[in-house]
C-alpha positions in Angstrom: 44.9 167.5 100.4 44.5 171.1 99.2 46.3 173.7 101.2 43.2 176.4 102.2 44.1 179.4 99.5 45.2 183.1 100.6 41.6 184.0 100.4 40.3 181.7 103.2 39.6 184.3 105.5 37.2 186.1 103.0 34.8 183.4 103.4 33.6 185.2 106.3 31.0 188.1 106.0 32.6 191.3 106.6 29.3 193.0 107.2 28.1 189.2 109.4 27.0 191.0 112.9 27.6 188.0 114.6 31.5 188.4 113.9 34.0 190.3 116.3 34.7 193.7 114.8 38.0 192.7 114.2 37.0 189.4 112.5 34.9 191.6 110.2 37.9 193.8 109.9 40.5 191.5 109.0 37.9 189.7 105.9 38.2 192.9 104.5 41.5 193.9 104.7 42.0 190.6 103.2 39.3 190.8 100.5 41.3 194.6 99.6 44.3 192.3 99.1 46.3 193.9 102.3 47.9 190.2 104.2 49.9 191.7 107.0 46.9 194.0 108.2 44.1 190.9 107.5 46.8 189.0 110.4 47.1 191.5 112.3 43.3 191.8 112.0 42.8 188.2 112.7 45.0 188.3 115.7 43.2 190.5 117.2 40.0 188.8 116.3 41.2 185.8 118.0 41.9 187.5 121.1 38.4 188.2 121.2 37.0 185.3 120.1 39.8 182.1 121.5 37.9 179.5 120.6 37.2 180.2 116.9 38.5 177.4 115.1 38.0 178.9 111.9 39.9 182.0 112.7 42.6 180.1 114.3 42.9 178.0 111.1 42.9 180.7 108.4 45.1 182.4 110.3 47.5 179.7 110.8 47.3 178.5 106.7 48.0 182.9 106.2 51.2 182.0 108.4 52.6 179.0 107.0 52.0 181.1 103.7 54.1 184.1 104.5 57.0 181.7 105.7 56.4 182.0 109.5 55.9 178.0 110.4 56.7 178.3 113.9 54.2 180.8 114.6 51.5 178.8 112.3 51.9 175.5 114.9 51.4 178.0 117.5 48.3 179.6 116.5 46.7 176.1 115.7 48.3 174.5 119.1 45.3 175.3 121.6 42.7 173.5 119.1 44.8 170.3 118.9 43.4 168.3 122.4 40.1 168.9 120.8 40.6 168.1 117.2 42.3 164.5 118.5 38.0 163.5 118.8 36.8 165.7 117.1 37.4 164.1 113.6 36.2 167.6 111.5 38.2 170.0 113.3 40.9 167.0 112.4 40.4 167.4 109.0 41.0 171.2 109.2 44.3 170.8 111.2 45.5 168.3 108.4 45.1 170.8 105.6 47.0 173.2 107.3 49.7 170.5 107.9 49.4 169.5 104.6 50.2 173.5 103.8 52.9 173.5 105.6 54.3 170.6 104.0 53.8 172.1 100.8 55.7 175.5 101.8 58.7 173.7 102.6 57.8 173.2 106.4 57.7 169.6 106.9 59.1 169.2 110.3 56.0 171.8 111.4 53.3 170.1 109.0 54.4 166.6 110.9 53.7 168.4 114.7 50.1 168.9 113.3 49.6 165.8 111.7 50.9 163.5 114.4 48.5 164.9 116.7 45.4 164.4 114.6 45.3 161.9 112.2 43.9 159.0 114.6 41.1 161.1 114.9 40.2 160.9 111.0 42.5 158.1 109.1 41.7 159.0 105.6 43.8 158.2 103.2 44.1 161.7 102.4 45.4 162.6 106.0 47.4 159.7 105.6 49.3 160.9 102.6 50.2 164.3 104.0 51.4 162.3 107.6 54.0 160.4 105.2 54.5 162.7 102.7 55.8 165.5 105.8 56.9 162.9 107.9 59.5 161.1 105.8 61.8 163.8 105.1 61.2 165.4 109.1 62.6 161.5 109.9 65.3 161.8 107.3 66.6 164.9 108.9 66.4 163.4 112.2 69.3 161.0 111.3 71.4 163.6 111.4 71.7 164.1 115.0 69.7 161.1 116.9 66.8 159.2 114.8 63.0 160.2 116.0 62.1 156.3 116.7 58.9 157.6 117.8 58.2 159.5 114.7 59.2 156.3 113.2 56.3 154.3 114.9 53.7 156.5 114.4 54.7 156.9 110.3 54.6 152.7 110.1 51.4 153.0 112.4 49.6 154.8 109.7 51.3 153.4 106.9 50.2 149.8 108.0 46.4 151.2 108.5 46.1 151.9 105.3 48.9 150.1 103.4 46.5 149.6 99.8 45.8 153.4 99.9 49.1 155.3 100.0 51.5 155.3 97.1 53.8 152.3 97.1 56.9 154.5 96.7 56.4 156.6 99.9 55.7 152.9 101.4 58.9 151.6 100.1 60.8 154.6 101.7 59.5 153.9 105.0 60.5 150.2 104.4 63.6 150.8 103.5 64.5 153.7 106.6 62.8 150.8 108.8 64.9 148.7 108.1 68.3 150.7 108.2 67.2 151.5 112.2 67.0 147.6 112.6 63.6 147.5 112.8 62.6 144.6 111.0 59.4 143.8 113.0 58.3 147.3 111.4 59.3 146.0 108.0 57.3 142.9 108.2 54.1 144.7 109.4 55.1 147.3 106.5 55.2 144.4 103.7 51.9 141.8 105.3 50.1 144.7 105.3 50.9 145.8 101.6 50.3 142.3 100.4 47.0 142.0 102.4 45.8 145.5 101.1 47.0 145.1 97.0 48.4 141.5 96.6 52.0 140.2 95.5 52.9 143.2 93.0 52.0 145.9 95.5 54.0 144.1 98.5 57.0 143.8 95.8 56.7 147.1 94.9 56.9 148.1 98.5 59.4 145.3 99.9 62.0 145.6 96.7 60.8 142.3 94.9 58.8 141.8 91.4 55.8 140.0 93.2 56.2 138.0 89.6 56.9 134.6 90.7 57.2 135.2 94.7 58.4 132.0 95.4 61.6 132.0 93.6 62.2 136.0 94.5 61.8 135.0 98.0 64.7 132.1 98.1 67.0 134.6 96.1 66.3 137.4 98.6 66.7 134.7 101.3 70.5 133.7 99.8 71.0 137.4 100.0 70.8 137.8 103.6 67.3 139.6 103.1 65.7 137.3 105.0 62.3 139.8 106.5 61.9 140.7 102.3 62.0 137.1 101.8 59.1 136.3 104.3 57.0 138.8 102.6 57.6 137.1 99.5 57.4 133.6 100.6 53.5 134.9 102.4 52.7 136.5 98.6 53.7 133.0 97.7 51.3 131.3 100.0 48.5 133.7 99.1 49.1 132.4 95.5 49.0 128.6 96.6 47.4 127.9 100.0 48.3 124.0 99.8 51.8 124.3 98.7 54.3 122.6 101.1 57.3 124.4 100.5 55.5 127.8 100.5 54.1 127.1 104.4 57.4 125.6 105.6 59.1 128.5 104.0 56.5 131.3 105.3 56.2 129.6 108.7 60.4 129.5 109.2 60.4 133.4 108.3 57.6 133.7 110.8 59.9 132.2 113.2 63.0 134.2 112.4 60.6 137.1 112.5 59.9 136.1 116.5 56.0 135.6 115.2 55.9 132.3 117.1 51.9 131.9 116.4 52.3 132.6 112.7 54.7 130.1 112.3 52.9 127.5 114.4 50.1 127.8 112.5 51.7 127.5 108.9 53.9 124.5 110.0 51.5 122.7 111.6 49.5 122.7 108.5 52.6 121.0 106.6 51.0 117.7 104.9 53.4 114.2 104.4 54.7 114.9 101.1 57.7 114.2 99.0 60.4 115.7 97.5 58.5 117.2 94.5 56.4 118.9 97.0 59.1 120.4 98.8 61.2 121.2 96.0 60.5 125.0 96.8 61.9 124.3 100.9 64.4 126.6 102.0 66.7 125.8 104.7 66.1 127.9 107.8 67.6 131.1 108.3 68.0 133.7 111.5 69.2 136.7 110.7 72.8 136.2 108.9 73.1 133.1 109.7 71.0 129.6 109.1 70.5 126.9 111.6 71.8 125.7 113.4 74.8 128.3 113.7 71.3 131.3 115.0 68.1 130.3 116.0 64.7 132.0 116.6 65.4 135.8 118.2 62.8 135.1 121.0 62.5 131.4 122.3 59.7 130.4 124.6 61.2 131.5 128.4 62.2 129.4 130.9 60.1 127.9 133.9 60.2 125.6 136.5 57.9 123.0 135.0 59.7 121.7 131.6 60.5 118.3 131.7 63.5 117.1 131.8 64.9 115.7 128.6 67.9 113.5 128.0 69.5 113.2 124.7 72.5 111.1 123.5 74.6 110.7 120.5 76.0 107.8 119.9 79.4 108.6 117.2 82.1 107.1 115.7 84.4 108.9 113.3 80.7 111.3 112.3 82.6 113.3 109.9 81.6 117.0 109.9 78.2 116.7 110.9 78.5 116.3 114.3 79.0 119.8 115.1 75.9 121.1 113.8 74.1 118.0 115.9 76.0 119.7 118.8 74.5 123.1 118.1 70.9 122.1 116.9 70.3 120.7 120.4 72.2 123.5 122.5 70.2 126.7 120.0 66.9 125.4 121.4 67.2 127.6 124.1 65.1 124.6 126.4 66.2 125.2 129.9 66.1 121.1 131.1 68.1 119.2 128.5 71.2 117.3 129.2 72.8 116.4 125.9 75.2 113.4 126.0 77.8 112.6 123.3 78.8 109.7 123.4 82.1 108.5 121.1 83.5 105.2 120.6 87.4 106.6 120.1 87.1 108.4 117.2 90.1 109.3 114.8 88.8 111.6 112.6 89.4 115.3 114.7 86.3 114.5 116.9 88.1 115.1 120.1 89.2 118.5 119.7 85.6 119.4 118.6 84.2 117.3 121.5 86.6 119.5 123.2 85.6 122.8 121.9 81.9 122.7 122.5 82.2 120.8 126.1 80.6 123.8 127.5 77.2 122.3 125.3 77.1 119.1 126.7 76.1 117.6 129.9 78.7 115.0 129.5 81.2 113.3 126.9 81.5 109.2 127.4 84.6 107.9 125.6 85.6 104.4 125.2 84.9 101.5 122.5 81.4 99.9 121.9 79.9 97.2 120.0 78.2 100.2 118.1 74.9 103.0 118.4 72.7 100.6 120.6 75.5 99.7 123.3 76.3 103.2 123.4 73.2 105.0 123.8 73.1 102.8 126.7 75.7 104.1 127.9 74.7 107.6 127.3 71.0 106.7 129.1 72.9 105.1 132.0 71.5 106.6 135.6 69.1 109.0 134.0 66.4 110.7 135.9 65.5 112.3 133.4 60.7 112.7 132.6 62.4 112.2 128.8 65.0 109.8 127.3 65.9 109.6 123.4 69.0 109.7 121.1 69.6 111.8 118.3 72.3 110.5 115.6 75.3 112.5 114.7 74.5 113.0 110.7 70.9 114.4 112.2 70.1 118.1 113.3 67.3 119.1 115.9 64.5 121.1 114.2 64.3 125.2 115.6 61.6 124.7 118.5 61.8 121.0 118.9 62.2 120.9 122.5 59.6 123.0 123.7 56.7 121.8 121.6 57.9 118.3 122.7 58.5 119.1 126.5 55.1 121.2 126.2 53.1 118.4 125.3 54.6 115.7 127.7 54.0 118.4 130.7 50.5 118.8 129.6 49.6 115.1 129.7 52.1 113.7 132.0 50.5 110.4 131.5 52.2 110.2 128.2 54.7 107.4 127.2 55.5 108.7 123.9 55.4 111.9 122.2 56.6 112.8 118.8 55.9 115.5 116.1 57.1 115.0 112.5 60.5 115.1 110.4 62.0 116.7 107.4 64.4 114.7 105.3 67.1 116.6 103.4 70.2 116.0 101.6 73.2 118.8 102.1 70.0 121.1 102.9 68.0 120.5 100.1 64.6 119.3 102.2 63.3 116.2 99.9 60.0 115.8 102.2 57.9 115.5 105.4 57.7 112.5 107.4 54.2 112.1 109.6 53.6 109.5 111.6 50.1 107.7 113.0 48.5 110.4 110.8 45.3 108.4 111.5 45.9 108.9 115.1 47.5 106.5 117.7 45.3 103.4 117.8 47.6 102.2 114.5 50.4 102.3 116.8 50.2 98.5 117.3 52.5 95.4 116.8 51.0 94.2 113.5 50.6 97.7 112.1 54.7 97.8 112.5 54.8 93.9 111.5 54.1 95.3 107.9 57.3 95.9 107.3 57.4 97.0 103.5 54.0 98.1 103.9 52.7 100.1 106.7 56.3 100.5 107.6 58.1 101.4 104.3 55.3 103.9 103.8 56.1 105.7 106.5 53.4 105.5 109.2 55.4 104.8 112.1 58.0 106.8 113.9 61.4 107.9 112.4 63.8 107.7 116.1 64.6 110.8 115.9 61.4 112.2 116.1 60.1 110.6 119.2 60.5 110.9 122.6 60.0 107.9 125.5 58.5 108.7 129.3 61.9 107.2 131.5 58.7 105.4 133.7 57.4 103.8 130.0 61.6 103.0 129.5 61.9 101.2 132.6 58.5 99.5 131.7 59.1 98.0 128.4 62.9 97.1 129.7 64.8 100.2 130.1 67.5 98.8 126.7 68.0 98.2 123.3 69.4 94.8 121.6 73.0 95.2 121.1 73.5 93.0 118.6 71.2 94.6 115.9 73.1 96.7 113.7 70.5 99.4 112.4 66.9 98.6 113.4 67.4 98.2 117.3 64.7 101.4 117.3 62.7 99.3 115.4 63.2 96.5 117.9 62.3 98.8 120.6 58.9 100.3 119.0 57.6 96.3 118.3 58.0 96.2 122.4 56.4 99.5 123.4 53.6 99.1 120.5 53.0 95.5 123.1 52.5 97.1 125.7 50.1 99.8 124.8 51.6 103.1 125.3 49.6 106.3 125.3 51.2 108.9 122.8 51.0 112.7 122.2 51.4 113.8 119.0 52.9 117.3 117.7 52.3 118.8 114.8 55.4 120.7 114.8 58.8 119.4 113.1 61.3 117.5 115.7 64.5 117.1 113.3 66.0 117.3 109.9 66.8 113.7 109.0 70.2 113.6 106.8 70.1 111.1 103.7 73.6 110.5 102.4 75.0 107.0 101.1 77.2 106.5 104.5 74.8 106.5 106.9 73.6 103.1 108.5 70.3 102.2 107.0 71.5 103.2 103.2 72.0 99.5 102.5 68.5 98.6 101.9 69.3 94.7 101.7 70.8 93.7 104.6 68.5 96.1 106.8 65.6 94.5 105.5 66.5 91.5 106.3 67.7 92.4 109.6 64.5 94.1 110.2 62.4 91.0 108.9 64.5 88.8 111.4 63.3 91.3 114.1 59.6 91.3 113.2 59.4 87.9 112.9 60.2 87.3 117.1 56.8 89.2 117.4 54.5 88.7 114.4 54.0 87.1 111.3 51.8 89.3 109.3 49.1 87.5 107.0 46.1 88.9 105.2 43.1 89.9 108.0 40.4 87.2 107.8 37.8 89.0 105.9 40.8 89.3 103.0 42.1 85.5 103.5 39.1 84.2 103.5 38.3 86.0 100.1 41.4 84.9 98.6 40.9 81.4 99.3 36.7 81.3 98.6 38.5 82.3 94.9 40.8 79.5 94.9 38.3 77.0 95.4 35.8 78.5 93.3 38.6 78.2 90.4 40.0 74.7 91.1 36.3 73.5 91.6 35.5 74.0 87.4 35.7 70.9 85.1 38.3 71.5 83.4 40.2 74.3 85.7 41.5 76.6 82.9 44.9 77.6 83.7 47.3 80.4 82.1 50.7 80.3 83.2 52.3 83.9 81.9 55.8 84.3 81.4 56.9 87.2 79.0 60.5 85.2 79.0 58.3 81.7 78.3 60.6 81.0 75.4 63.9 81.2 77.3 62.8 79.6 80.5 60.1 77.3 79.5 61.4 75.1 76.7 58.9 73.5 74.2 60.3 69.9 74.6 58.9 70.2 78.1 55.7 72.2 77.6 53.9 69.0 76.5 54.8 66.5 78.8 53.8 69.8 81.5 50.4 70.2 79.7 50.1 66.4 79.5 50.2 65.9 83.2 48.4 68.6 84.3 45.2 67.3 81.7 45.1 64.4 83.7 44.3 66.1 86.6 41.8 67.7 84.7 43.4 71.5 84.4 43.4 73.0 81.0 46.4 74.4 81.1 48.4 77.5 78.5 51.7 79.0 78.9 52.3 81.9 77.1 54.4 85.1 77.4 51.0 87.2 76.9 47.5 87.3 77.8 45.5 86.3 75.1 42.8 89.8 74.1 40.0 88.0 76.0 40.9 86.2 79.6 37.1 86.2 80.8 37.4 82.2 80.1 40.3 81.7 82.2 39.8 80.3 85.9 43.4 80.7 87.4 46.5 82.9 86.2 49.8 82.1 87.6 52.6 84.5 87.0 56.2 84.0 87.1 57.2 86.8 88.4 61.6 88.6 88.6 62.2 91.4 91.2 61.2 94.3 89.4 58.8 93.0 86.8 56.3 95.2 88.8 52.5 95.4 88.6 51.4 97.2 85.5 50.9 93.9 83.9 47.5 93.4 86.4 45.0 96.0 85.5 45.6 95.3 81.6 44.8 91.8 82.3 41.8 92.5 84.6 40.8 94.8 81.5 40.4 91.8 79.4 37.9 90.3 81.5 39.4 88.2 84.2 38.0 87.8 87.2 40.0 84.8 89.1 42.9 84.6 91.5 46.5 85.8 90.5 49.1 83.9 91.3 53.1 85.1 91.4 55.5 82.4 91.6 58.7 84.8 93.2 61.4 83.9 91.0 63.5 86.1 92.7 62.7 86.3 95.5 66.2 87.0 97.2 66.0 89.9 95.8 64.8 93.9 96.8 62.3 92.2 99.1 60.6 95.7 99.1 59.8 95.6 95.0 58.6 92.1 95.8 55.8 93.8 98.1 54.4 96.7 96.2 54.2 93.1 93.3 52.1 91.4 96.1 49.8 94.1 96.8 48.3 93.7 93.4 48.0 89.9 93.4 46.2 87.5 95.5 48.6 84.5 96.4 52.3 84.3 96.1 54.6 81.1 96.1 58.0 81.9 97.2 60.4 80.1 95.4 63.2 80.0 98.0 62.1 78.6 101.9 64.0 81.1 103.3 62.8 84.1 102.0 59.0 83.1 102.7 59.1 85.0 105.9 60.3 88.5 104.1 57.4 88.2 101.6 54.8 88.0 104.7 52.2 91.2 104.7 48.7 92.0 104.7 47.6 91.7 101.0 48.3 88.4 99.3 48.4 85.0 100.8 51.8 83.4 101.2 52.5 79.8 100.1 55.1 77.3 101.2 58.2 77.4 98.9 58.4 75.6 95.7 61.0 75.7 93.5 60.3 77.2 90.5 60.6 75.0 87.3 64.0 74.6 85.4 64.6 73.5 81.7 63.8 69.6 82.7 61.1 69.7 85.7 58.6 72.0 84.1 55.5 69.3 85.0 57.2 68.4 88.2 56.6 71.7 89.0 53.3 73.2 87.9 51.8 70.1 89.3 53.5 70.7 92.7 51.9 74.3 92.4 48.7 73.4 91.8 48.8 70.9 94.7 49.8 73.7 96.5 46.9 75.7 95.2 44.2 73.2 96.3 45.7 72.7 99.8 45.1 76.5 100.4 41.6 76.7 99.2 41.1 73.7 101.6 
C-alpha cells in the first residue's frame, strides 16, 4: 500500500466552486509548494466542511508526513465509526496507516488499522496491519504485553494466512508462542498449511515441510510439541490413509485441547500392523508424555457418568506399575474407583503402592492363586454400572474413560462396551487392535471357538479394552476360573458370547497393550493349549456344512475312479520313506485298486491325479499349494500333521489351504479343530517298517469320511 504523496491535496480544483474557500485555498498553497499554510489551509477547510473525508485524509497523510503522528490519528479519528462499514472509506484509512507505518509511526499506523481492516480484509490491508502491528506488539513487551493487539494481529493473519509473507507470519508465530499462546500458534500454522501446503506452514512454523513426518517426531522429542502438530497435519495432507500420520495428528489435536479434531482423526485409525505404525509417536502433553500429563481440557464432570471399577491384579510388576497407576488416575473421569490389588510383592511395590494411595480407591494385600483370584478380590462388593481389570504392564489410553462411560450412559442397555487398543513395545506403537469390525453379530461362541483363526487374527476383544455392565456380571456368573493361568478372559468371553450380550462399540483407543517377553501370554505353547482346553468345554469348531459337505462330495468323487490315482508328497521321501518299503506300500494299496506315487515333488502335470496326500512338519507352510494347483490339480489335499505337537498356530494357517487333515497324534486332534479343513481321527504316521500299514489305514480313513 502506497502512502498518498505530498501532493494529495492538489487533486482538488482550486478554482472547483463547490469547494470551501479554504479548501480551494489550501490546494493552492499546496500546488505553490507552501506545506504549513496548505495545513493550516486544510484545517480550516475542515472546520467548514467536518465531514469531508477527503480533506480529513489528506490532511492526516500531510501530518504523519511532517512528523506529527499524534495529531494525524486525531484528524482521521471522527471518520473511523464510519469507515468500520464502509469498506472505501476503509481503504483510505489504511493508506494513511500504512503512511504512518512507513514514517516510523507504527504504534499510530496500528490505531488506524485495527479499527478498519474487518471492514475491507485485503491482503494489502492485511500487510500494513502486520507490518505496523508487529513491532507496536514488540514494544509492548517492555512494560505489559498488548494480548489484545495480539488477537487481532493472529485474527488477520489466520484470514489470510496464503497471502501475507511467511516471514512476518513466522514472527507472529514465534511472539505467540513466547506469550504461551499455543492455541494461537496452531490456528497460525493450520491456517498456513491450508492456504500454501507443507513448505509454506514450515516456513511459518520453523520446519522444512520436506518430509513432515519425520520433522514432526524430531520437533515432538524437542519439546515442540504445537510445531509438531502442524507438521504431523502437513503429513496427513500428504497421505490421508496413513496410520501413524492420524494417530500422530489426532494426539497433537488432543494435547492441543481440540477434542473434535482429534476424535475425528482417531476414530478413522484402521487395524494395522507394525509397518503401518512405524511413524506412531508416543503421546505427549506439553513437556511431558503420558501418562506423567494428559489432555489440557478433559471432558467436565456431571452427575450422570457411570460408575466404573477397575482393578489390577500385581505381583512383583516391575516398573510399570506406576504408569498403570497414573494412566487411570490422568483421565480426569469423575466416577472411577481404581483397585490395586497385590499379592505381597518384594520388588519396592509397597512404597509405591504407598506413594500414590491418594490415586486409588483401595489397595488389597495378601497372597492369591494369581490374576483371576485376585481380580476377584478386587471386584468383591462392587456397585459399580462398570466392572473390568486393567494389568499392571498395561497403560489406559488419554480419554479412555469418558468415551467408554459415554457410550454405556447413552445405551444403558449395554452389557459390553469396548473401543480399540494400541500394542507397543517400550513406546514404540507396533499396531491397532479392532475388534468385531464387522459389527457385533460375530460376537458369538463359535466365532471365538476359532481359536487360531478368528481368534489369533484378532477379531475378538483384547481384556483390556472392554468393559462388562455389573447387571451382565452377575448374569453370566459374576467370576472368573481360578485355575486358568492366562486365558480366564477368554473363558469369560466364551460365557458372555452364550448368553447374547448387547455391545457398544467405540471407535476411540481404550489402552496401550505392553508386549515384552515376561508378560503372561508370551509363551505361545502352553497358552494355546490352555486356551484349546478352554474352548473345547464349549465348542468344537468344524467346517460349516456348505464347506463339509464340499470337502467330502470331493473325497468321494476321488476314491470313486478305477484306479484312484494317488500322490503321496514328501520333499524328505528319501529319508523317511525308505525304498525297501515303498513296494510292498504300493503293492497293497494296487490291490485295493489305488494307483498310488510317492515322491518328494509334484510331477510338471498333476491334472491326472485324483487325491494328494501331504506329509506335512510344523512350518513347512503353504506355498507348496497354489504351485501344485497351477499344474492342473483339481482334487482334495490331504496333510498328514507330522508334527503336530508342535506351534499349533503354524499348523492352522497349513490347514486353511488344504481340505482334510489327519492328525498324527490323538491328543492333539482337538487343537487342529477350525473352520476350513476337515479333521480326521489320528493315525500314526508311517515309520521306516509300516509304510503300507499306514497309507492303507489313511485311505480307510479317507473313504470313511466321504461316507
Amino acid at each position: 500500500m502506497a502512502p498518498l504523496p505530498p501532493g494529495a491535496l492538489a487533486r482538488l480544483d482550486a478554482t472547483d466552486p463547490a469547494l470551501p474557500p479554504a479548501a480551494r485555498l489550501a490546494a493552492a498553497a499546496l500546488s505553490a509548494g507552501d506545506v504549513a499554510d496548505a495545513l493550516a489551509l486544510a484545517r480550516a477547510a475542515i472546520d467548514a466542511a467536518p465531514q469531508d473525508a477527503a480533506l480529513r485524509i489528506g490532511m492526516a497523510v500531510l501530518q504523519a508526513q511532517r512528523g506529527a503522528p499524534a495529531t494525524a490519528v486525531a484528524t482521521a479519528a471522527p471518520l473511523l465509526a464510519a469507515a468500520g462499514t464502509d469498506a472505501v472509506l476503509a481503504d483510505r484509512i489504511g493508506m494513511l496507516g500504512d503512511t504512518l507505518s512507513r514514517y516510523g509511526a507504527p504504534a499510530e499506523a496500528c490505531t488506524l488499522l485495527r479499527a478498519v481492516w474487518r471492514a475491507s480484509p485485503r491482503p494489502v490491508m492485511l500487510r500494513a496491519l502486520l507490518a505496523a502491528g508487529l513491532p507496536t506488539y514488540r514494544r509492548s513487551l517492555n512494560e505489559a504485553p498488548d494480548d489484545p493487539l495480539l488477537a487481532d494481529l493472529a485474527e488477520a493473519a489466520i484470514s489470510a494466512a496464503g497471502a501475507l509473507p511467511a516471514a512476518d507470519l513466522a514472527e507472529l508465530v514465534r511472539l505467540a508462542g513466547d506469550a504461551g499462546q499455543d492455541g494461537v500458534v496452531r490456528a497460525l500454522g493450520l491456517a498456513a498449511l491450508a492456504a500454501g501446503g507443507a513448505r509454506h506452514a514450515g516456513r511459518v512454523m520453523g520446519f522444512a515441510g520436506a518430509d513432515p513426518m519425520a520433522e514432526g517426531l524430531a520437533l515432538l522429542a524437542t519439546g515442540r510439541g504445537t510445531e509438531a502438530g502442524i507438521a504431523f497435519e502437513a503429513a496427513l495432507l500428504a497421505a490421508p490413509d496413513d496410520p501413524a500420520a492420524l494417530f500422530n495428528a489426532g494426539m497433537a489435536a488432543l494435547a492441543a485441547g481440540d477434542a473434535p479434531r482429534a476424535e475425528a482423526l482417531v476414530s478413522a485409525l484402521p487395524a494395522c500392523g507394525a509397518e503401518r505404525m512405524a511413524g506412531a509417536a508416543w503421546p505427549r502433553f506439553g513437556e511431558w508424555t503420558w501418562p506423567h500429563a494428559g489432555p489440557p481440557a478433559p471432558p467436565p464432570p456431571g452427575q450422570d457418568w457411570p460408575r466404573i471399577r477397575l482393578v489390577t491384579p500385581c505381583f512383583n510388576p516391575g516398573p510399570w506399575l506406576e504408569e498403570t497407576i497414573l494412566s487411570v488416575a490422568a483421565q480426569g473421569y469423575p466416577a472411577v474407583e481404581h483397585v490395586v490389588v497385590d499379592a505381597c510383592s518384594t520388588d519396592g511395590t509397597a512404597a509405591l503402592l504407598a506413594r500414590h494411595r491418594h490415586l486409588l480407591h483401595d489397595v488389597i494385600v495378601g497372597p492369591d492363586s494369581g490374576p483371576a483370584e485376585a481380580i476377584l478380590k478386587g471386584l468383591a462388593g462392587s456397585e459399580a454400572d462398570l466392572l473390568g481389570w486393567i494389568n499392571a504392564d498395561d497403560v489406559l489410553a488419554p480419554g479412555a474413560l469418558h468415551h467408554l462411560g459415554a457410550a454405556f450412559r447413552d445405551a444403558p442397555g449395554t452389557d459390553i462396551v469396548h473401543g480399540f487398543t494400541l500394542a507397543h513395545r517400550a513406546r514404540r506403537v507396533l499396531g491397532v487392535h479392532r475388534a468385531l469390525v464387522g459389527g457385533p453379530q460375530g460376537f458369538t461362541t463359535a466365532g471365538l471357538a476359532d481359536v487360531f483363526g478368528r481368534w489369533a487374527q484378532g477379531d475378538f476383544f483384547l481384556q483390556p479394552e472392554a468393559l462388562v455392565a455389573r447387571r451382565f456380571w452377575e448374569r453370566i456368573g459374576a467370576g472368573l476360573d481360578t485355575s486358568l493361568g492366562a486365558v480366564f478372559d477368554y473363558e469369560l468371553w466364551l460365557r458372555a458370547a452364550a448368553a447374547g450380550p448387547r455391545i457398544a462399540s467405540v471407535a476411540w483407543p481404550v489402552v496401550f497393550y505392553r508386549l515384552h517377553a515376561a508378560q503372561r501370554s508370551a509363551g505361545r505353547a502352553w497358552v494355546a493349549a490352555e486356551q484349546v482346553a478352554v474352548r473345547d468345554r464349549f465348542a468344537a469348531p468344524a467346517p460349516p456344512p456348505a464347506r463339509d459337505a464340499a470337502i467330502r462330495a470331493g473325497l468321494r468323487a476321488a476314491l470313486a475312479q478305477a484306479p484312484v490315482r494317488l500322490l503321496v508328497l514328501d520333499p524328505r521321501a528319501a529319508e523317511t520313506l525308505p525304498a525297501e518299503g515303498t513296494a510292498t506300500a504300493l503293492a497293497a494299496l494296487a490291490s485295493q485298486d489305488i494307483a498310488a506315487a510317492i515322491a518328494a515333488r509334484p510331477p510338471a502335470d498333476a491334472a491326472s491325479l485324483d487325491l494328494v496326500v501331504r506329509l506335512l512338519r510344523a512350518h513347512d507352510g503353504a506355498d507348496w499349494v497354489g504351485p501344485l494347483r497351477a499344474t492342473g490339480f483339481a482334487g482334495p489335499l490331504v496333510g498328514w500333521m507330522l508334527e503336530d505337537d508342535r506351534d499349533a498356530a503354524a499348523h492352522h494357517d497349513m490347514l486353511r489351504a488344504i481340505d482334510v487333515a489327519v492328525p498324527a497324534r490323538a491328543a492333539r486332534r482337538s487343537a487342529l479343530l477350525q473352520e476350513a479343513a476337515l479333521v480326521l481321527p489320528a493315525i500314526a504316521p508311517p515309520g521306516r517298517d509300516d509304510l503300507a500299514p499306514a497309507l492303507l489305514a489313511l485311505v480307510a480313513a479317507l473313504r470313511s469320511a466321504a461316507g
